[in-house]
N, C-alpha and C positions, 0 to 999 in steps of 0.2 A: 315663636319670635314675636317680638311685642313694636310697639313702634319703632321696633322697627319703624313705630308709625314715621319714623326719622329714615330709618333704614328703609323706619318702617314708614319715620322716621320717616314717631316721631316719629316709632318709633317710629311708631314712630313712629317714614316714615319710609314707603319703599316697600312693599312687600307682597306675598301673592295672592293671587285670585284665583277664584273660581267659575267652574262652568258648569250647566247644567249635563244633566246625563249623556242627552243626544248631543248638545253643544259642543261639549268637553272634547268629544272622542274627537270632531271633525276642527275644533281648534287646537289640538294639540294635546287638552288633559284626559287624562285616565280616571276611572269609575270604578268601583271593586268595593264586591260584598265586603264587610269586616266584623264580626261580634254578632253574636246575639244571635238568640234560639229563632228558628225557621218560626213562621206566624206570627202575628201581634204588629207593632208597629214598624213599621221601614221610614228609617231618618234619615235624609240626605244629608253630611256633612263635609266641609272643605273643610284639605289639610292641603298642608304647601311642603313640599320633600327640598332639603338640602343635604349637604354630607352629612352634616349632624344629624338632622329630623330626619331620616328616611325612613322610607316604608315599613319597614318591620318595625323602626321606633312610636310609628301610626298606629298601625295594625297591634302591639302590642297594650297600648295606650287603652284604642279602643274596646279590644278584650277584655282589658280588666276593669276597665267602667260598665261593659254590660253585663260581667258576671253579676254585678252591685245593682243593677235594673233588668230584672226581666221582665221579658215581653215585649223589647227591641232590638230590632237589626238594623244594623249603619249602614248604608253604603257610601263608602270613602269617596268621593272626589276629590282631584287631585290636580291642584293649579298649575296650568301650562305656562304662565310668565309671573314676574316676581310684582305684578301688580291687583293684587285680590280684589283693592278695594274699586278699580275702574272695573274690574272683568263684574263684581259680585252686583254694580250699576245696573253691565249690559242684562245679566240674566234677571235682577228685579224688573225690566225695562220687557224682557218676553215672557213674562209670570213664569220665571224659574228659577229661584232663588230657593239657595236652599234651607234648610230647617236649622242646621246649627253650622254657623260660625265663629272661628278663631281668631284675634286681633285686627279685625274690620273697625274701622270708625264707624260708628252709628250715625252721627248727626244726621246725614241726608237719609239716609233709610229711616231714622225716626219720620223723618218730613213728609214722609211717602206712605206713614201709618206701619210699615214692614216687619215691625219687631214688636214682639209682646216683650212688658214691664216686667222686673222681678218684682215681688212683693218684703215689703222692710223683715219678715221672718225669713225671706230665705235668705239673707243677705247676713245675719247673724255670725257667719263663720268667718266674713274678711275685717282684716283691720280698719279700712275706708268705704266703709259701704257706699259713700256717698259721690265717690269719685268717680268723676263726668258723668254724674248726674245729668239728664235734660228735663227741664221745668220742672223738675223735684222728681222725678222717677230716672230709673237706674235700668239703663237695660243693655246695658255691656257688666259682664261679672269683672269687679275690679281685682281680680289675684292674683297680681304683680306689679312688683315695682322695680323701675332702673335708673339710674344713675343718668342724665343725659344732660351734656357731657362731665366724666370724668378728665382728667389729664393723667396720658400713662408718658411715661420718660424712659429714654436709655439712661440707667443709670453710669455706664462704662461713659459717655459723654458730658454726664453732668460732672464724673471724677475728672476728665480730662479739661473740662472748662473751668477745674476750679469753682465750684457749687456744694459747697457743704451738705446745704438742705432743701429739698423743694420749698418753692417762695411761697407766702403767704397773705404780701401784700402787693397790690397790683406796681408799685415801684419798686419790689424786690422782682417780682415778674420781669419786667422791661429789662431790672440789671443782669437778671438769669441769660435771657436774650441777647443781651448784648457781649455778654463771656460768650455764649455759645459761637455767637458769630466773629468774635473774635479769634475763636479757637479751628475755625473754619469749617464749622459748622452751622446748618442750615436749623434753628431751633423748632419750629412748628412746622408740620404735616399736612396736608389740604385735600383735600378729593375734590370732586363734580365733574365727570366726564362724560359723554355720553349720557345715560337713560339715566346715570345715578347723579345728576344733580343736586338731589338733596344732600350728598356727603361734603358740600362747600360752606355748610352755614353752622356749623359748629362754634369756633370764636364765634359769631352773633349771638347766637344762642346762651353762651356762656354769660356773655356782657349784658346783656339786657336781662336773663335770670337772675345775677347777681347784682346788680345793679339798681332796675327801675323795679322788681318783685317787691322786697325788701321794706323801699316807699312808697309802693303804691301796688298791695299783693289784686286789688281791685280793679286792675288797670284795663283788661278786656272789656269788661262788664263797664266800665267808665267808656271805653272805647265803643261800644255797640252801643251805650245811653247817649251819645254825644257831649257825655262831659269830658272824654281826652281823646288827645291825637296821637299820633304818631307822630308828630312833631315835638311833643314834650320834649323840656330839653336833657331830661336825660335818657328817653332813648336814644337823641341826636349823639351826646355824651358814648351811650354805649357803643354805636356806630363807628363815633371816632376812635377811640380804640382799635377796630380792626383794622379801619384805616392806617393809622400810627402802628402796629406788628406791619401791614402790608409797604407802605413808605421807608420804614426802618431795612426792610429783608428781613426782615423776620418770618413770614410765611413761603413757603413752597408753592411759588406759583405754578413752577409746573404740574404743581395736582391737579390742576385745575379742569387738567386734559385727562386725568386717571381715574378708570370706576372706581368704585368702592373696592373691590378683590385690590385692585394695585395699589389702592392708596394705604393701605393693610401692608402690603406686601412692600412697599415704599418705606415703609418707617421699620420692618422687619429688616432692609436691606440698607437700612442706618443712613437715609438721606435726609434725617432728620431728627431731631433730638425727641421730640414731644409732640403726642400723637392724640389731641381733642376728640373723644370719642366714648360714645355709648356704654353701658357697662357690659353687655354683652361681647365688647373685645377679650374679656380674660377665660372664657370659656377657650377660644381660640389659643390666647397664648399658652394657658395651663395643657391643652392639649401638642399643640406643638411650639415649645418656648420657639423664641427667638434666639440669636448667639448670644446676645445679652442679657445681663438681667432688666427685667421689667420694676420700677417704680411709679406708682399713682399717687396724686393729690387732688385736692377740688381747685377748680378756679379763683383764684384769688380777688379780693375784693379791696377797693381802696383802703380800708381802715384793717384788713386785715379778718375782719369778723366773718366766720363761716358762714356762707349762704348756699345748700346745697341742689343742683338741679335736678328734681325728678319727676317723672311719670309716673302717675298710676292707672293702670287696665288692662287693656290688650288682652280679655278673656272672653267667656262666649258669648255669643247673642244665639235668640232664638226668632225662628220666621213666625209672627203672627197670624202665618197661614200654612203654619207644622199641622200634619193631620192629628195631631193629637199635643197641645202645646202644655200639657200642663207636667206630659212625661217627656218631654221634650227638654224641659227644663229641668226636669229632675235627673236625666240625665246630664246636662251640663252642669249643674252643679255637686255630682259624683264623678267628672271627670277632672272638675274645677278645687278637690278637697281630698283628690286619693294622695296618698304618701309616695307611691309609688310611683303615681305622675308627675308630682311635683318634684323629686328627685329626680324622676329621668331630664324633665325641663330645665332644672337648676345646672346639671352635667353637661347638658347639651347647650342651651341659650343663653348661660350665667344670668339669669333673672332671682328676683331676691323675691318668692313668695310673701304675696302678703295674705298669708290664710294666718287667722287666729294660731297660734301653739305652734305653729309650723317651726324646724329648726334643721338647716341644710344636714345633708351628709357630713361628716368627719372625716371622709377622704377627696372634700374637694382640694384644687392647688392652689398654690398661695397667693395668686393672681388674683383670685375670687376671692378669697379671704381677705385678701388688704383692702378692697373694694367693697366687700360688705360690711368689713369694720368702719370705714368710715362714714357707711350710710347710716349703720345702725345709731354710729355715736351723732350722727346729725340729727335724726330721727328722733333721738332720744332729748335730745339737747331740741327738741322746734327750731331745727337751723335749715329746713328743707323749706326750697320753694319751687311754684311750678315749674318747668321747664320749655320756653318760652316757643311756641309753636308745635308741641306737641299734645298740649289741652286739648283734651274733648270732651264734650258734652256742653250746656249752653255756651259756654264761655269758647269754646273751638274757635279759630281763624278759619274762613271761607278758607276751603283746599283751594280755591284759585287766587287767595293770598300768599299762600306759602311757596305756592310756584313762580309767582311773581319775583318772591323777596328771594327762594334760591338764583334766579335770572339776574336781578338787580344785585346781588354781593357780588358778583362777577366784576360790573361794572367799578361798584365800591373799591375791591382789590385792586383792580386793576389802575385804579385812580380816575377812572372814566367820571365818577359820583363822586362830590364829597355826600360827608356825611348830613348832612343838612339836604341835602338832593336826595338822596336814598331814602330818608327821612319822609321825603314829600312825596316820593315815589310809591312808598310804602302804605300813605294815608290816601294819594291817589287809586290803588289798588283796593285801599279796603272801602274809598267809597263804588266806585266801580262792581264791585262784589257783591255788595250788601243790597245796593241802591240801583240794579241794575244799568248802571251808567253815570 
């Protein structure tokens, strides 16, 4: 699972942690030998079990990466809550961190010296070697890429509101909405309840990737240099937008109160036409459709022209204090480039590999394929930008930005903020962050 750092997430971004050996067991996670011949090295690495990812999809993983390296044996830890990257803090913070990690942000663990650099030849087999990159060195393996956000649609709602086609420009957008709600239909989906407040910032996400990327792909790195704000006025622009779906009814505000599983589980049970989210949802639906059919599109843009939002990374790091980092690596990068991995991950978390030559299974569902068709032709077409709070590596938003700005859309939504407050809210938070105050 990838950002997730959104979920994960971005993905994202939301997602789980680890603990050390003795830690683990007395906070809740679990520790267990996995792979690899008795003697030689012993690697600690965290994994995070969900219905998909579970143990035996671990434990298999890991086997057939150490058949491809001898002279290592894993032992698996196993993340007791869906937040890795505060847990994977506390154990850097008691010198227990372990050897290899999966879809961790590195930024602060670089800061802290914690991870050794890949070097530019091992990096050779992914398509973006260079992604979230910090200060020119790579030390998260980038081998995957997702979609954040896609828009998936009940198509059975978009027939019933009279919608021929998914919209393409942000003023077919609004008329989509306005059928749907005409039709007495609730058009957009929302999450942030509870622990999962990052599943509220989606539409942001969408409007400010499509929007302020485009004209200014530079705009982090302007923003850390103090040549821009977050007051530019087309983030305030992209801003307004959510405001105008949230003023219109156009958004579910009661998501607001639903985790992530319900807000899934919300647009499954048709409270809502169109469902802003991660590409990682069509593993879900391909696995258990919904009663409808499922349709995706990208976020529309004023003029119509394709801007698509993605991530890239969410792969391993290594501790710079692995007892042995240089087979450390060589493991993560034979767990980072097997077929059989990347398959099992592609079935399981719908992520679209980005290893060189890599090409999905033939029996994924259509879900996944309507999804990766449109990344590819984005892709192909340089219509891809980043996807706006889930960067990492220099260019990353302080994690105590991104929690801010999940807290303040709240506001936003709710009308509590215009978009010009949120706005200032948001460059308040990032001097706050940066600048200690």
């Amino acid at each position: 699972m990838l950002r997730r750092s959104r979920r994960s997430v971005f993905l994202a971004a939301a997602t789980a942690a680890i603990i050390g050996l003795t830690s683990a067991c007395s906070a809740g996670g679990s520790s267990t030998p996995s792979g690899g011949a008795s003697g030689g090295t012993t690697l600690t690495f965290l994994t995070f079990e969900t219905p998909n990812l579970n143990a035996a999809f671990w434990d298999a993983a890991i086997a057939r990466t150490s058949a491809k390296v001898p002279g290592v044996t894993i032992k698996k830890l196993v993340s007791p809550t869906t937040d890795r990257a505060s847990y994977a803090k506390q154990l850097l913070a008691s010198g227990q961190l372990p050897d290899l990690m999966l879809g961790v942000s590195p930024s602060d663990f670089v800061k802290a010296g914690a991870l050794a650099p890949f070097a530019a030849d091992q990096l050779n087999q992914f398509e973006y070697p260079s992604a979230g990159a910090i200060d020119g060195k790579t030390y998260q393996l980038p081998w995957a890429t997702q979609g954040v956000p896609f828009v998936y649609y009940n198509k059975d709602d978009f027939a019933k509101a009279g919608i021929a086609n998914p919209p393409t420009t942000w003023a077919e957008f609004l008329a989509a909405c306005a059928k749907l709600k005409a039709a007495g239909i609730t058009p957009i989906e929302i999450g942030g309840g509870g622990t999962d407040t990052w599943a509220d910032q989606y539409p942001l996400v969408a409007a400010v990737s499509t929007d302020l990327y485009p004209a200014n792909p530079t705009f982090l790195a302007d923003l850390a240099s103090g040549k821009a704000s977050f007051t530019d006025p087309r983030f305030v622009a992209a801003a307004q937008k959510v405001a105008t779906l949230a003023s219109e009814g156009y958004l579910d505000k009661a998501g607001l109160s639903r985790s992530y599983a319900n807000t899934e589980q919300a647009f499954r049970d048709n409270k809502a036409a169109m469902y802003p989210m991660g590409t990682w949802f069509p593993a879900s639906a391909d696995t258990n459709p919904p009663s409808f059919g499922v349709g995706v599109f990208t976020w529309p843009t004023d003029g119509g022209q394709p801007a698509v939002p993605v991530f890239t990374g969410g792969g391993m790091t290594v501790s710079s204090k692995a007892p042995n980092t240089s087979l450390a690596q060589k493991w993560a990068l034979a767990f980072s480039t097997d077929k059989d991995n990347l398959d099992a991950q592609v079935k399981a978390d719908g992520l679209f590999m980005a290893v060189k030559g890599y090409t999905p299974p033939s029996t994924l569902g259509a879900n996944y394929m309507a999804s990766y068709q449109l990344y590819q032709e984005a892709a192909t077409n340089k219509k891809t930008v980043n996807s706006f709070g889930s960067e990492q590596g220099s260019g990353a938003l302080p994690s105590g930005v991104t929690n801010d700005m999940q807290k303040a859309i709240v506001d936003l939504i709710n009308g509590n903020k215009s978009a010009a407050q949120f706005a200032q809210a948001m460059q308040d938070s990032y001097r706050k962050n940066t600048n200690g105050g």
